[in-house]
Biopython code that builds the backbone (N, CA, C, O; Angstrom):
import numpy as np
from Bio.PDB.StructureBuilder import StructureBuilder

atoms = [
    (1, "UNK", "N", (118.702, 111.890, 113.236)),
    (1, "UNK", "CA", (118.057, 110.611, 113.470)),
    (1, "UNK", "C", (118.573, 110.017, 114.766)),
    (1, "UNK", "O", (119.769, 110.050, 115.053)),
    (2, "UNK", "N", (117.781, 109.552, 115.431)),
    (2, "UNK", "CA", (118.550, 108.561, 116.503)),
    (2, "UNK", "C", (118.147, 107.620, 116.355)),
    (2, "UNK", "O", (117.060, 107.059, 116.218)),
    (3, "UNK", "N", (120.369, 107.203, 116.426)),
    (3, "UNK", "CA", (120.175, 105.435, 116.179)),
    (3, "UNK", "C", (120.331, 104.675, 116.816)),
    (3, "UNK", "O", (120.858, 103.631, 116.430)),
    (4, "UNK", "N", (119.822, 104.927, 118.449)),
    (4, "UNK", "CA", (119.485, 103.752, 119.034)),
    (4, "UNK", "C", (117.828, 103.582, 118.599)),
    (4, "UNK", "O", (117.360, 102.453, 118.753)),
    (5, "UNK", "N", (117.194, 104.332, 118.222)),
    (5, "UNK", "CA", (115.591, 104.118, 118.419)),
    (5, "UNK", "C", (115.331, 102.574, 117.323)),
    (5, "UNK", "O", (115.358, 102.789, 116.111)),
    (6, "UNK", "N", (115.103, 101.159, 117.782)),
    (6, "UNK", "CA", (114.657, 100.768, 116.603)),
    (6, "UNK", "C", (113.288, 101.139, 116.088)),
    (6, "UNK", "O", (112.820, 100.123, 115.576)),
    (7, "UNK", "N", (112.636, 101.910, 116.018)),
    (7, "UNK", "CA", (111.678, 102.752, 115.034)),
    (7, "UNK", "C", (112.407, 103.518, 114.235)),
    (7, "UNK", "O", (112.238, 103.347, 113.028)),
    (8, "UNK", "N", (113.178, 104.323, 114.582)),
    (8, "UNK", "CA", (113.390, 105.386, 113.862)),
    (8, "UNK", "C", (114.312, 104.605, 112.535)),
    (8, "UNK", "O", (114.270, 104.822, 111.324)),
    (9, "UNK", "N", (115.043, 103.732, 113.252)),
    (9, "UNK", "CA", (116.023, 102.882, 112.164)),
    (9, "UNK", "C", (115.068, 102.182, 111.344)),
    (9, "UNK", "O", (115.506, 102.105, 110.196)),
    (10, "UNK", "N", (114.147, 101.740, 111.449)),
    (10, "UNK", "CA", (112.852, 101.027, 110.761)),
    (10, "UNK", "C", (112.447, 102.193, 109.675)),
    (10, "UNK", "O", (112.490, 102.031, 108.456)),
    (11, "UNK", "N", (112.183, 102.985, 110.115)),
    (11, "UNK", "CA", (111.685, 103.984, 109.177)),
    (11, "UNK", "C", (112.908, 104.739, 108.240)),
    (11, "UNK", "O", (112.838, 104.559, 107.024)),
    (12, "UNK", "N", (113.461, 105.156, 108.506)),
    (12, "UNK", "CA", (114.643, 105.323, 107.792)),
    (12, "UNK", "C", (114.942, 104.233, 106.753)),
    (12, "UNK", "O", (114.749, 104.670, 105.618)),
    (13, "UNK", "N", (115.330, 103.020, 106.775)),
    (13, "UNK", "CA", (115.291, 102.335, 106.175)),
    (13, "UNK", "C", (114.767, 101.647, 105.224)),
    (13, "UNK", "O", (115.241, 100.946, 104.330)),
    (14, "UNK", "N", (113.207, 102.083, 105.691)),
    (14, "UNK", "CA", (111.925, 102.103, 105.000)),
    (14, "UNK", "C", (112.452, 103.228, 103.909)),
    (14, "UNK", "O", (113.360, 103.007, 103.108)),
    (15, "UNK", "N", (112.021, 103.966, 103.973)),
    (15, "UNK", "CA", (112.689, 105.339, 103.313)),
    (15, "UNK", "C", (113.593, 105.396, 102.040)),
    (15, "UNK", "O", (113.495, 105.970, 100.955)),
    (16, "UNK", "N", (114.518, 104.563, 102.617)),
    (16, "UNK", "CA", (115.933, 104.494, 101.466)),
    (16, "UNK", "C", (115.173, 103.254, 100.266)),
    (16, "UNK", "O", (115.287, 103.156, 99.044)),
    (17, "UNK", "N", (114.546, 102.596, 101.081)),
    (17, "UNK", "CA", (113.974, 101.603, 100.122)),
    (17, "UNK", "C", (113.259, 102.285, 99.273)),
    (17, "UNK", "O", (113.830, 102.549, 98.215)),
    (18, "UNK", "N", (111.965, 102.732, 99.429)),
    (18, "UNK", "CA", (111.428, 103.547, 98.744)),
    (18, "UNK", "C", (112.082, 104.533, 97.901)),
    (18, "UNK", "O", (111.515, 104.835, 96.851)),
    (19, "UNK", "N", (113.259, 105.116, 98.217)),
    (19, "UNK", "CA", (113.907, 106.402, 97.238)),
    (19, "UNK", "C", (114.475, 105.418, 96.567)),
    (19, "UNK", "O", (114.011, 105.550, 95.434)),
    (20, "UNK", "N", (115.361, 104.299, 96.560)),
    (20, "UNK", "CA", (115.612, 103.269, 95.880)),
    (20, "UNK", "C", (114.565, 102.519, 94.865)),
    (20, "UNK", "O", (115.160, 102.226, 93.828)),
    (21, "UNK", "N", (113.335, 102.159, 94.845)),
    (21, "UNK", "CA", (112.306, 101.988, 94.269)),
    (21, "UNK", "C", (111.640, 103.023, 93.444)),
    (21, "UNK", "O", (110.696, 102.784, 92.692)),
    (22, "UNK", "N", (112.348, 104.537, 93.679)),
    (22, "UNK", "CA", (111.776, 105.641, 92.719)),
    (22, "UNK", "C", (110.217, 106.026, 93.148)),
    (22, "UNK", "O", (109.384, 106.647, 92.488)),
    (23, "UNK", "N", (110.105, 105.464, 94.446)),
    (23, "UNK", "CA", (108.922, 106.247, 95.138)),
    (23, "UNK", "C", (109.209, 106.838, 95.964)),
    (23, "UNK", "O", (109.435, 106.422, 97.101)),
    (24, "UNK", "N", (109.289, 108.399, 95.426)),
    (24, "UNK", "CA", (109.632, 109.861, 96.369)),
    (24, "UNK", "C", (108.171, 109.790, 97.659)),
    (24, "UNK", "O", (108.281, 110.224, 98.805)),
    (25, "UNK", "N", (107.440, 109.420, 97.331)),
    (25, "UNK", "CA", (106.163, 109.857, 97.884)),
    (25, "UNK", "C", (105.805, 109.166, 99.342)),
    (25, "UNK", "O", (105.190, 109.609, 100.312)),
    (26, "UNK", "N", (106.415, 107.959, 99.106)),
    (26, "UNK", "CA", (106.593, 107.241, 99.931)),
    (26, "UNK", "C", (107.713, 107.045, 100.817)),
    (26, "UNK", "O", (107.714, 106.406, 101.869)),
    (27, "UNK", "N", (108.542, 107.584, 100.346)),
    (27, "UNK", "CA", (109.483, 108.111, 100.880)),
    (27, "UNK", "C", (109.462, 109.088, 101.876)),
    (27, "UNK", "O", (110.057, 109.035, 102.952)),
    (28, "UNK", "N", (108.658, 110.092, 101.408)),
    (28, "UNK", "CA", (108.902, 111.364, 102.111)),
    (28, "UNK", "C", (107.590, 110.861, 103.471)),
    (28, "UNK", "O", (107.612, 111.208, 104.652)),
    (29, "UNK", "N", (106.674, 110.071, 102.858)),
    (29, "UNK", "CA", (105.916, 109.591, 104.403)),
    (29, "UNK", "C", (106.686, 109.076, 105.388)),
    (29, "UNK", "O", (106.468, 109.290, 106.580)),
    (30, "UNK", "N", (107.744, 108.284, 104.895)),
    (30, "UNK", "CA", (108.743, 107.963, 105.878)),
    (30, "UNK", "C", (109.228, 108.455, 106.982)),
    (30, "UNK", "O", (109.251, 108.090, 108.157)),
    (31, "UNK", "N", (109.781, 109.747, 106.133)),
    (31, "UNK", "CA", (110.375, 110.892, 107.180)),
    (31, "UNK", "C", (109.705, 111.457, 107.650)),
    (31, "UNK", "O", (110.024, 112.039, 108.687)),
    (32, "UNK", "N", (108.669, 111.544, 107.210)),
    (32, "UNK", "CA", (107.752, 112.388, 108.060)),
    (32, "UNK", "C", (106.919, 111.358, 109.448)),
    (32, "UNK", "O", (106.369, 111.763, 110.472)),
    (33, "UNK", "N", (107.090, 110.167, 109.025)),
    (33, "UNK", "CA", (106.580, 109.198, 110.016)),
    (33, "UNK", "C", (107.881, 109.008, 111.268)),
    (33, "UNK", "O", (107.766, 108.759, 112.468)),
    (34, "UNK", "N", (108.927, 109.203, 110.557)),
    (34, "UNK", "CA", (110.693, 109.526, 111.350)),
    (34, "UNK", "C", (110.462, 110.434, 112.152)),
    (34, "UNK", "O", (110.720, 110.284, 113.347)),
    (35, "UNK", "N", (109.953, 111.513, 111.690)),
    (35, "UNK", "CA", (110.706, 112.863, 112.225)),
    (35, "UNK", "C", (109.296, 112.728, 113.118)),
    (35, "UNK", "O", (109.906, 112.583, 114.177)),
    (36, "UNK", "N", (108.194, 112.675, 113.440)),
    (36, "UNK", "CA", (107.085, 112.578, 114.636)),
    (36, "UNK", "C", (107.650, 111.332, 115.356)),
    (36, "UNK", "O", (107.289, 111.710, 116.470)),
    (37, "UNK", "N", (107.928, 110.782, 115.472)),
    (37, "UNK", "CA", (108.326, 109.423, 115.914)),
    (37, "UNK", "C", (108.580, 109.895, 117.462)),
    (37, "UNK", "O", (107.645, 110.140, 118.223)),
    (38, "UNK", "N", (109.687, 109.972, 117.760)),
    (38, "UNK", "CA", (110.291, 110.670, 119.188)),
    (38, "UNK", "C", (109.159, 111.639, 119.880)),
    (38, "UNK", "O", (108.808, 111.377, 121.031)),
    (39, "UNK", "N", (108.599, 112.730, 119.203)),
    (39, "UNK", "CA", (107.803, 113.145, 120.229)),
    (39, "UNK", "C", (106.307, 112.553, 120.123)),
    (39, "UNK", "O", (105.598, 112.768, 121.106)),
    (40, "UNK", "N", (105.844, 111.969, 119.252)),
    (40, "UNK", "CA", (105.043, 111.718, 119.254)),
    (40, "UNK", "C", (103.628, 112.442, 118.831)),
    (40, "UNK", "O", (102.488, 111.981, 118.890)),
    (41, "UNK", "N", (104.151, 113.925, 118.318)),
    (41, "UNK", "CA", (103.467, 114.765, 117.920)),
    (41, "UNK", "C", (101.663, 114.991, 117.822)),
    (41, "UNK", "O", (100.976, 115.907, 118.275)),
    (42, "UNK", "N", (101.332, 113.965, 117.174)),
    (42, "UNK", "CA", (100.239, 113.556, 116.417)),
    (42, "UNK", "C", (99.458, 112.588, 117.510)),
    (42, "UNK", "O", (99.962, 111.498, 117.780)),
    (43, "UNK", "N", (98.527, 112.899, 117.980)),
    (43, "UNK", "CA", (98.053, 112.640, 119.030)),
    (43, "UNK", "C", (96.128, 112.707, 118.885)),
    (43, "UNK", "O", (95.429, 113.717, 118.800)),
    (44, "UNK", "N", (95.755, 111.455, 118.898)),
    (44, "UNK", "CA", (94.175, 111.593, 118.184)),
    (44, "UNK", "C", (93.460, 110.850, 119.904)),
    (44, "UNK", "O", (94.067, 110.081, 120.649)),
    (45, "UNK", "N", (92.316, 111.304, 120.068)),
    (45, "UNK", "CA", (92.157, 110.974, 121.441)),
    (45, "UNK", "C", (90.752, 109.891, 120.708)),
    (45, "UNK", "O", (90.015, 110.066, 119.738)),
    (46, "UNK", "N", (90.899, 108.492, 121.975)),
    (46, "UNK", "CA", (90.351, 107.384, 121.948)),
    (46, "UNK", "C", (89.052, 108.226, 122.007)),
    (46, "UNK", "O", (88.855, 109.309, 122.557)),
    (47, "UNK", "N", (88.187, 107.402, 121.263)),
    (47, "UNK", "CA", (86.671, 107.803, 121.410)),
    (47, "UNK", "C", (86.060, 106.520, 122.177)),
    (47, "UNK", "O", (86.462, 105.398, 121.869)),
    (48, "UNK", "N", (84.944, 106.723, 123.322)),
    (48, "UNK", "CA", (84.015, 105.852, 123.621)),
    (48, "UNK", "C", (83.922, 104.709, 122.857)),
    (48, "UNK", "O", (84.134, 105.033, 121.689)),
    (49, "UNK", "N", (83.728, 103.644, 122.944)),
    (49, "UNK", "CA", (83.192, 102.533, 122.151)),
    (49, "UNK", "C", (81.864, 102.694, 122.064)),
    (49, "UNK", "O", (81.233, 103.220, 122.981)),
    (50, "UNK", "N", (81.249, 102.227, 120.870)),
    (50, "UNK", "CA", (80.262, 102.710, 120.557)),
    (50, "UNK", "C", (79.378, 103.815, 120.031)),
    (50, "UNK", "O", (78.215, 103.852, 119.630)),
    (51, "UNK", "N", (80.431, 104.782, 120.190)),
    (51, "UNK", "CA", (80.327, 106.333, 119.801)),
    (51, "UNK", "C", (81.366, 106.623, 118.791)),
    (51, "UNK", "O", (82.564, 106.360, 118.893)),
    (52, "UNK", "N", (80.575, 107.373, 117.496)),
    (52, "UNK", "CA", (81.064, 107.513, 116.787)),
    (52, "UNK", "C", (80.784, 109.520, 116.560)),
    (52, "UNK", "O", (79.712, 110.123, 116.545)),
    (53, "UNK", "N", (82.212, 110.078, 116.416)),
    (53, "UNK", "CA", (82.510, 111.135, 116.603)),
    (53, "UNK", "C", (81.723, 112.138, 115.010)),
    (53, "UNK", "O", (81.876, 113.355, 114.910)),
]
sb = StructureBuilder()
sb.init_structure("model")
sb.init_model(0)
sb.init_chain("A")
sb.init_seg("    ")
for serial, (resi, resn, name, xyz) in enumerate(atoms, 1):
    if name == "N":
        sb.init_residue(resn, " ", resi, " ")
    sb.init_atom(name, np.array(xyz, "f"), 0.0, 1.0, " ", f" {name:<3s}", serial, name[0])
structure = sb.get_structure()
């Protein structure tokens, strides 16, 4: 994790809450929202306005 990122500390934290609350599921979106975070992985390209894909 890097902990200067405040995202990544946001999400993480998010995280523990959720495993604390007994929602694995939501949890694990966490990390998975963590672990893309830095590169940015997930990448959806702007469509035209008005145009629908």
């Amino acid at each position: 994790m890097n902990d200067t990122c405040p995202t990544c500390r946001h999400y993480a934290a998010l995280r523990e809450q959720a495993k604390q609350a007994g929602d694995h599921s939501k949890a694990t979106d966490y990390e998975v929202l963590r672990r893309r975070h830095p590169a940015h992985t997930v990448r959806i390209p702007r469509q035209p306005e008005g145009r629908i894909a």
